[in-house]
N, C-alpha and C positions, 0 to 999 in steps of 0.2 A: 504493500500500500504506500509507504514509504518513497518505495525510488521509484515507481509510478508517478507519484508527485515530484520529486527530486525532478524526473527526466523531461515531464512535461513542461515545468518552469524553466531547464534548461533548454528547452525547443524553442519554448517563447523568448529566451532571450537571447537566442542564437538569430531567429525570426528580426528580431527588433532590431540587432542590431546590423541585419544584412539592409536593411529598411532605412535605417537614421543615416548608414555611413557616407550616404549618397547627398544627406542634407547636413553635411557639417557637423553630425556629432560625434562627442569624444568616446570611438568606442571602447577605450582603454578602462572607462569606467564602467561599461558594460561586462566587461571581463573580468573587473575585481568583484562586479556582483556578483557573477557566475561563478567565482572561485571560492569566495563566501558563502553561498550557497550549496556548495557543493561541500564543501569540507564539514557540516553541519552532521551530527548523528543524533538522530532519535533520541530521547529517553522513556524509559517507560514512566508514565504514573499511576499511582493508584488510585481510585477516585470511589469514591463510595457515595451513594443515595440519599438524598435527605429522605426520600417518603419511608424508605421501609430500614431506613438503618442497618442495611449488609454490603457489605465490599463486596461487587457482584463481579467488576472485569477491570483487564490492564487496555492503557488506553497510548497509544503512540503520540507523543508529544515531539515537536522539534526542544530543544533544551531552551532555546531561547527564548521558548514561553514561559511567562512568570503566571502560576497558579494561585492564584489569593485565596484565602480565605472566608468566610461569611463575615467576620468582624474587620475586616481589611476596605470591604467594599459594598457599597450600600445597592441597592436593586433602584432606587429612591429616582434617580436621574433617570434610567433609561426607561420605568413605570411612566415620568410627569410627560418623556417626549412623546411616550406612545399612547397616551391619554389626552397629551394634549389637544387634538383636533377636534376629537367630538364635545370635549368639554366648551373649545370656543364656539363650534358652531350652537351648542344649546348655547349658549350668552348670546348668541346672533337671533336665534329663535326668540329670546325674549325681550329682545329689546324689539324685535319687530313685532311680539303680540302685544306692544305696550303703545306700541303706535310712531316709533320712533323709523327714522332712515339712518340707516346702518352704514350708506354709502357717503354721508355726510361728513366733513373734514373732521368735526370733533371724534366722531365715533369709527373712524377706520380701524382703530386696532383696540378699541376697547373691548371687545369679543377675548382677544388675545390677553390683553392686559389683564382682566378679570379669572380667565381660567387661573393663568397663572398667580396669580395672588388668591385664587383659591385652594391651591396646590399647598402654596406656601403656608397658609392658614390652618391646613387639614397635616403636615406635613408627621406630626406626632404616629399618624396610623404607620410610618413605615421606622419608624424608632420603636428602639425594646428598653427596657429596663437594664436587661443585660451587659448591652453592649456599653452603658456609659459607668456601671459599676464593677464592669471587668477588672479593674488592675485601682481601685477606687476604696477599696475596703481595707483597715488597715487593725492589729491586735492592739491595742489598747489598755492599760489596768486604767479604766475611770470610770466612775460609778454615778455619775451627778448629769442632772440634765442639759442639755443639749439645747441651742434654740436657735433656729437663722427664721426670723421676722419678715415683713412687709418687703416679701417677694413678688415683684411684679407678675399679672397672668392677666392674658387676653384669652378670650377662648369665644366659640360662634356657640348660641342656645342653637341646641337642636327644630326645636320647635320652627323659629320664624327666618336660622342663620340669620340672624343681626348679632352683633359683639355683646358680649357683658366683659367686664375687667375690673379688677381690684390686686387685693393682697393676701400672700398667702403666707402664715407662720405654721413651722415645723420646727418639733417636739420630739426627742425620743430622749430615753435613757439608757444608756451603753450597757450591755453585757458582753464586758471583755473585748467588743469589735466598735469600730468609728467609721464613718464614711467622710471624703472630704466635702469640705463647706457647699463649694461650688456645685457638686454633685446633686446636693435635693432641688437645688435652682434646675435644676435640670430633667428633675423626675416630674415636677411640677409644667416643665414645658411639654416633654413627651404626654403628656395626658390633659394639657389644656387647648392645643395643637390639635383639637379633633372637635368634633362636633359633640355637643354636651350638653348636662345639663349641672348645676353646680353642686347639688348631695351626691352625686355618681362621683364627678371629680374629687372631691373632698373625699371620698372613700378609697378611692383610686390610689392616691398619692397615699393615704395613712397606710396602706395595702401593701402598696409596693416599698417601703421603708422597714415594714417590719418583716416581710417576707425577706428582704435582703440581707438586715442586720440579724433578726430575731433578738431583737432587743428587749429592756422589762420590760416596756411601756412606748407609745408613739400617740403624737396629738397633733391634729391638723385642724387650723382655723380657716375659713376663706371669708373676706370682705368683700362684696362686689356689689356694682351699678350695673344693672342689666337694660340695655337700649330697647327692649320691645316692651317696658315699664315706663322707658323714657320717650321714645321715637313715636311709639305708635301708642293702643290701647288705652292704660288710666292717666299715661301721662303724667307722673309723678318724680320732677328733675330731682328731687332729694332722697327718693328711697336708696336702700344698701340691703342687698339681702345678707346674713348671716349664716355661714353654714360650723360646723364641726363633726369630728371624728376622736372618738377617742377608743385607745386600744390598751390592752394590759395595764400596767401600772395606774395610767389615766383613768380608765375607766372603775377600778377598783378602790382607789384611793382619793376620797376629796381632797384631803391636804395637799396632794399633789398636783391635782388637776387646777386647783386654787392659785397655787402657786406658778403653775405653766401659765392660767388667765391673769392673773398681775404679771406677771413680767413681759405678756405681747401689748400692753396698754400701752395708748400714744398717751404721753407729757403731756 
């Protein structure tokens, strides 16, 4: 299979270069490619299934190919390019059942514009938990609570996709393991980065903290202004809805959970 391939790249640029030399090109560089090419040997690899979990066959690689891994490279780009068409033409579809001209200077690319800033907004469904507290978790002797505060989060309510956004504090208390700082800012993106509703979220994040660390306890506050409260319906610019979560420790212990709700209070 191999020098089948080998022989037929070597035809073609045997072909190419009987082709070019007539119009001025340098076939000396055609020849170092054939001689690169040619010196190349296979390697095998071994590649195994994601569906059913067995090393099933060996697969002929040239060596020069680099094989990445699932946490090396995301599906994320080549999913948004090959979604992106129909998702612009539906934005084309709706803005012409809205009664608008789509071929109008303002609106030539806003079709496009919208998919992809809906991409970007949903972007969480192709992020894991996994992959950001891969190499993120660290042995720890500390026993006292934990807090990173008024974490920004945008996220779309399901219901009407308009934004809601607020702040999000995070609580846990260490059993012997610590995640870094930055990392729950980040668990909290993965799951506001989708379409939601804000008690799911709030569970979501307390969920994925405890599952990760297994810690005593985990407490997750969300503050937020949701726009279909504000934009449309009661219309009410001052509401903030209120959610929480509380797990182990938190949920067992008042004095704890007392103390987790005085220390996320704004001054």
């Amino acid at each position: 299979m191999w020098e089948q391939s080998a022989r037929g790249y070597r035809c073609r640029l045997y072909k190419h270069r009987e082709e070019t030399e007539g119009i001025g090109v340098n076939s000396d560089l055609l020849q170092q490619s054939l001689s690169l090419f040619s010196a190349r040997k296979p390697s095998v690899v071994n590649t195994q299934s994601k569906m059913n979990g067995h090393c099933n066959e060996s697969v002929e690689r040239p060596s020069s190919v680099v094989v990445y891994s699932k946490h090396e490279t995301s599906r994320k780009e080549a999913e948004d390019k090959t979604h992106l068409p129909a998702l612009e033409a539906a934005y084309t579809n709706i803005l012409r059942e809205l009664g608008e001209d789509t071929a109008r200077q303002g609106l030539l690319k806003t079709p496009k514009r919208a998919a992809k800033a809906m991409q970007f907004l949903t972007k969480g469904y192709h992020e894991t938990v996994e992959d950001i507290l891969n190499n993120a978790i660290f042995d720890e002797d500390h026993e006292e609570m934990v807090i990173v505060k008024d974490i920004d989060m945008f996220s779309l309510c399901e219901h009407h996709l308009v934004p809601f956004f607020g702040k999000v504090s995070i609580g846990y208390i260490p059993n012997k393991k610590v995640v870094g700082l930055s990392e729950r800012a980040r668990i909290v993106e993965i799951f506001s980065r989708r379409l939601q509703v804000q008690e799911r979220l709030t569970k979501q994040i307390a969920t994925a903290v405890f599952e990760a660390l297994q810690p005593k306890g985990v407490a997750v506050v969300i503050e937020a202004a949701h726009m279909c409260m504000v934009m449309r319906g009661v219309q009410k610019m001052n509401s903030r809805t209120v959610t929480s979560t509380m797990m182990g420790t938190y949920l067992e212990d008042h004095r704890t959970r007392e103390e987790f709700l005085q220390l996320i209070q704004h001054n």
